[in-house]
C-alpha positions as CSV (number, residue, x, y, z in Angstrom):
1,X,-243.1,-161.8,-11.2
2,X,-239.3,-160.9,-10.9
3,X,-239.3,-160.2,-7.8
4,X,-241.4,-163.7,-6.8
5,X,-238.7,-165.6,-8.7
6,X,-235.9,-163.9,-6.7
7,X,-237.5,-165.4,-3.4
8,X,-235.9,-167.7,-1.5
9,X,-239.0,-169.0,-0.6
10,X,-239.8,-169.5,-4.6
11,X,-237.0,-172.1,-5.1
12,X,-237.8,-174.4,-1.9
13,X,-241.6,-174.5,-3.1
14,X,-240.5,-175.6,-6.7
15,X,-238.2,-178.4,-5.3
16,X,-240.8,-179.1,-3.3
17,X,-243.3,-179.2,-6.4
18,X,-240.7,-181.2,-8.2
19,X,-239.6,-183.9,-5.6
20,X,-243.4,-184.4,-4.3
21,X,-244.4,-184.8,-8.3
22,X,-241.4,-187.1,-9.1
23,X,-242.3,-190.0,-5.8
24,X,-246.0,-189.6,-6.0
25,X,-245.7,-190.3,-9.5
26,X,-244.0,-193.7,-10.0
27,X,-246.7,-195.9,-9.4
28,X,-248.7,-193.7,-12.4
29,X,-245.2,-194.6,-14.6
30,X,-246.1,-198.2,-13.6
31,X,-249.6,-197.9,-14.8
32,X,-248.8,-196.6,-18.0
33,X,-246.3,-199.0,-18.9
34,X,-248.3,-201.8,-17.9
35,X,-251.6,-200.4,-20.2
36,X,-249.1,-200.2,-23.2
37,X,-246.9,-203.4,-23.0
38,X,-249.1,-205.7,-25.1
39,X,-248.9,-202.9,-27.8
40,X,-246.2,-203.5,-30.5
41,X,-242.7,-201.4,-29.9
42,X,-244.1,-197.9,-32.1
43,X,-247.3,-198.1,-30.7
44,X,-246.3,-198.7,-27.2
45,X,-244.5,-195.1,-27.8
46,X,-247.5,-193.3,-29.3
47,X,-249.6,-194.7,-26.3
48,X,-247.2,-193.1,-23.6
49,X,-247.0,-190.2,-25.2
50,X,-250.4,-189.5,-26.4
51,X,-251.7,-191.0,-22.8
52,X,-249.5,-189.4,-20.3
53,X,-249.7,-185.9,-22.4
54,X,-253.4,-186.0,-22.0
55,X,-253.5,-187.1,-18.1
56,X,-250.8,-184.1,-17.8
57,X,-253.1,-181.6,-19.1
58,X,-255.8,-183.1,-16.9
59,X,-253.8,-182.7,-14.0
60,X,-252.9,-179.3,-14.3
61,X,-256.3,-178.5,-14.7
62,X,-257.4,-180.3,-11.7
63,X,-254.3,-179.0,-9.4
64,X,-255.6,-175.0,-10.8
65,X,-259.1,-175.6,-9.2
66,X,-257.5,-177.7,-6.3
67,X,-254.8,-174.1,-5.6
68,X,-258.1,-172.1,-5.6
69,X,-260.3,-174.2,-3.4
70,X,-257.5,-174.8,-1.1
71,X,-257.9,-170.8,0.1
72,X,-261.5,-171.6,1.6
73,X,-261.7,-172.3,5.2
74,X,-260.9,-176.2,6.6
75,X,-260.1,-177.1,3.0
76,X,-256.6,-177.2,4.0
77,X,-257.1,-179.2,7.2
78,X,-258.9,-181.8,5.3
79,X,-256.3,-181.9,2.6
80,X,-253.3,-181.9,5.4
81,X,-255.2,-185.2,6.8
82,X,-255.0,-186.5,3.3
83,X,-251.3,-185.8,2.7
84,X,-250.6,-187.4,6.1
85,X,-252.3,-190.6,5.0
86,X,-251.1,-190.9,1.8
87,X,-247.2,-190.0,3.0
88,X,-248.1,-193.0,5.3
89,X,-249.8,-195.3,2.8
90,X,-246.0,-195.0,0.7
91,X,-244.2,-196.7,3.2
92,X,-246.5,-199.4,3.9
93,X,-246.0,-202.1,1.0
94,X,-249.2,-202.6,-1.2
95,X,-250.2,-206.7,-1.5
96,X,-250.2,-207.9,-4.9
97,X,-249.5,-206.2,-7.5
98,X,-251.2,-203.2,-9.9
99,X,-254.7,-204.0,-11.1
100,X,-254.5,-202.8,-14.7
101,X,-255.1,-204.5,-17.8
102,X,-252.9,-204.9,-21.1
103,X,-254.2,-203.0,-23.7
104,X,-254.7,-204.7,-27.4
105,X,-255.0,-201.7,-29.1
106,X,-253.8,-197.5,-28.8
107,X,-257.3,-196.2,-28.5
108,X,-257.6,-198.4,-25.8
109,X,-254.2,-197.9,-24.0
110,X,-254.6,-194.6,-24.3
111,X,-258.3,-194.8,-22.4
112,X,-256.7,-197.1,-19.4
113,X,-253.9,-194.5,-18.9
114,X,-255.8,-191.6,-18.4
115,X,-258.8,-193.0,-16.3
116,X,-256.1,-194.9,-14.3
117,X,-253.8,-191.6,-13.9
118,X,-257.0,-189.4,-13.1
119,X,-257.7,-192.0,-10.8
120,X,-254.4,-192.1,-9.1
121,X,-253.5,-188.4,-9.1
122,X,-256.0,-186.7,-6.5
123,X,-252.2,-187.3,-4.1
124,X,-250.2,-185.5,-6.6
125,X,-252.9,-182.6,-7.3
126,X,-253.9,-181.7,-3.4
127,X,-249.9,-182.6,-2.6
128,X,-248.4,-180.3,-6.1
129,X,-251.3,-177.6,-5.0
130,X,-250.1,-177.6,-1.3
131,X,-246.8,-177.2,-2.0
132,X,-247.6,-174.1,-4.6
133,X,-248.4,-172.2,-1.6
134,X,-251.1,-170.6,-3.8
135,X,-249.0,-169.2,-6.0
136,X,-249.7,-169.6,-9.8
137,X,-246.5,-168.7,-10.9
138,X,-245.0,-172.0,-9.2
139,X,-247.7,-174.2,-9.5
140,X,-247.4,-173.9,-13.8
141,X,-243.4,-174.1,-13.2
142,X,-242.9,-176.8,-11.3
143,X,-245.5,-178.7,-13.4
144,X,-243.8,-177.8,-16.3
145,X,-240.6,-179.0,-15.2
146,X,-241.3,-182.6,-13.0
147,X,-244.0,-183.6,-15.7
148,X,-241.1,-184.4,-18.6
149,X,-238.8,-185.9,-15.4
150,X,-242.4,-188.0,-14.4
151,X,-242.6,-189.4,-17.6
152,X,-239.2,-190.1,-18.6
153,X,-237.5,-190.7,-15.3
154,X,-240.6,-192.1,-13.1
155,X,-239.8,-195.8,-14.3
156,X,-236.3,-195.5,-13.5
157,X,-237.2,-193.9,-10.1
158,X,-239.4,-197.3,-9.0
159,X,-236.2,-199.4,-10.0
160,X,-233.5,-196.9,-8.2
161,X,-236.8,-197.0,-5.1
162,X,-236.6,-200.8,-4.8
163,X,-232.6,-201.2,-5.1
164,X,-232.6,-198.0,-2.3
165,X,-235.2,-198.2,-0.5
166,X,-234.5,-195.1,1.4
167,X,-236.1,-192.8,-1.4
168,X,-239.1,-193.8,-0.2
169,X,-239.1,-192.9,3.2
170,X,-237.5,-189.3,2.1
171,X,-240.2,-189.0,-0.7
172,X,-242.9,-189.9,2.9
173,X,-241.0,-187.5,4.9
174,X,-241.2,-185.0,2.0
175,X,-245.2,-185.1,2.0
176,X,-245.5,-185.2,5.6
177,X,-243.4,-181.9,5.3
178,X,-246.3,-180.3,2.8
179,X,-248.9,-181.6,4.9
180,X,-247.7,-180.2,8.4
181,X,-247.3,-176.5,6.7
182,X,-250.8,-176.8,5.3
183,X,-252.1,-177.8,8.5
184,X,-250.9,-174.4,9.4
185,X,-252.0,-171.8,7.3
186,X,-255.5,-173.0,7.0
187,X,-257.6,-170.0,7.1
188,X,-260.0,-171.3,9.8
189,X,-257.3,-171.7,12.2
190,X,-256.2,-168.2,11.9
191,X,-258.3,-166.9,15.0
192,X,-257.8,-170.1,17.5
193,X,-253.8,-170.0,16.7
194,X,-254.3,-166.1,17.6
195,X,-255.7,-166.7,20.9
196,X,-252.7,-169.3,21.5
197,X,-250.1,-166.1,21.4
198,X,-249.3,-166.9,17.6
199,X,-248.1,-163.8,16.0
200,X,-248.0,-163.2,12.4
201,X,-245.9,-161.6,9.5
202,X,-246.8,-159.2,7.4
203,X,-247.1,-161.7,4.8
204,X,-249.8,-163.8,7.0
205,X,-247.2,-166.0,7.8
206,X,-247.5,-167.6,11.5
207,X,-244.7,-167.0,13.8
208,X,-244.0,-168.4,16.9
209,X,-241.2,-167.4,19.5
210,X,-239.9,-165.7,15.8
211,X,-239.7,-168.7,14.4
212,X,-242.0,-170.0,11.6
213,X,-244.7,-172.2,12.7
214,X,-245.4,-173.6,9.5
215,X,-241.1,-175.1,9.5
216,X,-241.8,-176.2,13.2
217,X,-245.3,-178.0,12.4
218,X,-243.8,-179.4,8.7
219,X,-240.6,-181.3,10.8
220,X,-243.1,-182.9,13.2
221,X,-245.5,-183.9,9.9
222,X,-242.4,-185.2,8.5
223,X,-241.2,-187.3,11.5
224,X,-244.6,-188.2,12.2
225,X,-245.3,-189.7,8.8
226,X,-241.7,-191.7,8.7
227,X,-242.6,-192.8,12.5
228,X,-246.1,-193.8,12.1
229,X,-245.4,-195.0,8.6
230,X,-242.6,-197.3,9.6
231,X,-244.7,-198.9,12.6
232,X,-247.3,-199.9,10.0
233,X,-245.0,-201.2,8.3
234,X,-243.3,-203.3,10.7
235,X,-246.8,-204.5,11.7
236,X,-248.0,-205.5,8.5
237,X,-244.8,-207.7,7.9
238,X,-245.3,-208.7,11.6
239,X,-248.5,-210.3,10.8
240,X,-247.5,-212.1,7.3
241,X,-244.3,-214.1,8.7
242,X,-247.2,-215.0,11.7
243,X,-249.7,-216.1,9.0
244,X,-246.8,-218.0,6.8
245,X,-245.7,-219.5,10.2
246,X,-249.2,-220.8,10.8
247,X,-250.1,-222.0,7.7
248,X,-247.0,-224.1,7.7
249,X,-247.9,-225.6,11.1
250,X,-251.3,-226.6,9.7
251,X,-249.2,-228.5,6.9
252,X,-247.5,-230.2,9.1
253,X,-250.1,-231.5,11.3
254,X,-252.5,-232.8,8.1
C-alpha cells in the first residue's frame, strides 16, 4: 500500500482519475441542476445532495465491476474504441439542448438525477476504470477526491468551459490519452505485439526501443482525438452556415 502510494506512476493515474472525472462530468452537473430547478431553494439542495450522493455510490459500484472486467481479453480494445469516440463526441457541439425535465417534487428530482446520471456515466466508469490501471487502491482515491470537486465545481467548470473553450479540447486530449494506453495493454494483444519485437518489463509493461509503448500509443490517441475531433467539428459548423445560407436564399426567392 505504502509503497504503491510512493509511485510515481500512482500520482499521474490519480490526476488522471481526477481530470477525466471532473470534464466527463459537467454535463451530469447540468442534468442535475436542471432536474432540481423547479424545486423551491431548500429542496433544490436536498435534491442535489440526496441525488448525486446516490448516483456516486452507483458509480463506484459500476467502475469496481468495470476495473475487474477490464482484465479479460479484448475488453480493453472495445473500451479504448469507446474512449476514442466519446473524447471525439466532446468536441463536436451537441444540437439543442439537454433533454431533461423539471422536477415538481424531491422524490421525483431525486429519481431523474440518478436514472439520468446512470445513464450518462458508462464514459466516466469505463474512462475512471481505465485510468485506475487496475489498481483498487486509486480507483477508490481518485473517486473519493473528484466526486466532491464533480459536484461542487462541475457547474462552474461548464461556465469556465464555454468562456475558455480550450478546456475542452485538453479534457478530449486527456481521454484520448487513457484510451491509447488501454489500447495497449489489452491482454489479447500481448502475443501479436510479441511477435512485432515488443519487449516487456517486469511489471508487463510494453516497451519499445526502451521506451514505453503505452506513453507512445497515449500521445497519438491524444492527437488523434483533438485532430479527428476538431475536423468534425469544423464540418458540422461547415454544414449549418450552408443550411442557414440556403434557407435564406429560399426566403428570398418566395
Amino acid at each position: 500500500m505504502l509503497e504503491e502510494l510512493a509511485s510515481q506512476a500512482f500520482w499521474i493515474g490519480l490526476a488522471k482519475i481526477i481530470g477525466v472525472n471532473i470534464v466527463l462530468s459537467g454535463d451530469n452537473a447540468v442534468v442535475i441542476a436542471l432536474a432540481a430547478r423547479s424545486l423551491p431553494p431548500k429542496q433544490q439542495k436536498q435534491a442535489i445532495f440526496w441525488g448525486a450522493g446516490a448516483a456516486v455510490v452507483l458509480r463506484i459500484v459500476l467502475t469496481v465491476f468495470a476495473v475487474a472486467l477490464l482484465t479479460l481479453p479484448w475488453l480493453k480494445l472495445v473500451g479504448s474504441l469507446l474512449l476514442f469516440w466519446i473524447g471525439i463526441k466532446l468536441l463536436v457541439p451537441e444540437e439543442g439542448g439537454e433533454d431533461v425535465d423539471a422536477s415538481d417534487s424531491l422524490v421525483s428530482a431525486i429519481k431523474t438525477i440518478l436514472i439520468a446520471d446512470l445513464v450518462m456515466s458508462l464514459d466516466n466508469v469505463i474512462a475512471v476504470a481505465a485510468a485506475a490501471g487496475g489498481s483498487m487502491t486509486l480507483l477508490i482515491l481518485g473517486l473519493a477526491i473528484s466526486i466532491p470537486l464533480v459536484v461542487f465545481g462541475a457547474t462552474l467548470l461548464v461556465h469556465l468551459m464555454e468562456r475558455y473553450p480550450v478546456i475542452i479540447t485538453i479534457g478530449a486530449a486527456l481521454i484520448g490519452l487513457v484510451a491509447g494506453e488501454m489500447l495497449v495493454t489489452d491482454p489479447a494483444l500481448k502475443g501479436w505485439l510479441g511477435g512485432l519485437g515488443v519487449l516487456f518489463d517486469t511489471a508487463g509493461k510494453p516497451r519499445v526501443a526502451g521506451l514505453s509503448l503505452e506513453l507512445i500509443a497515449g500521445g497519438i490517441g491524444a492527437a488523434t482525438v483533438v485532430i479527428w475531433g476538431r475536423w468534425l467539428a469544423r464540418r458540422q459548423e461547415s454544414a449549418v452556415k450552408q443550411g442557414v445560407a440556403g434557407a435564406e436564399t429560399e426566403t428570398r426567392n418566395s
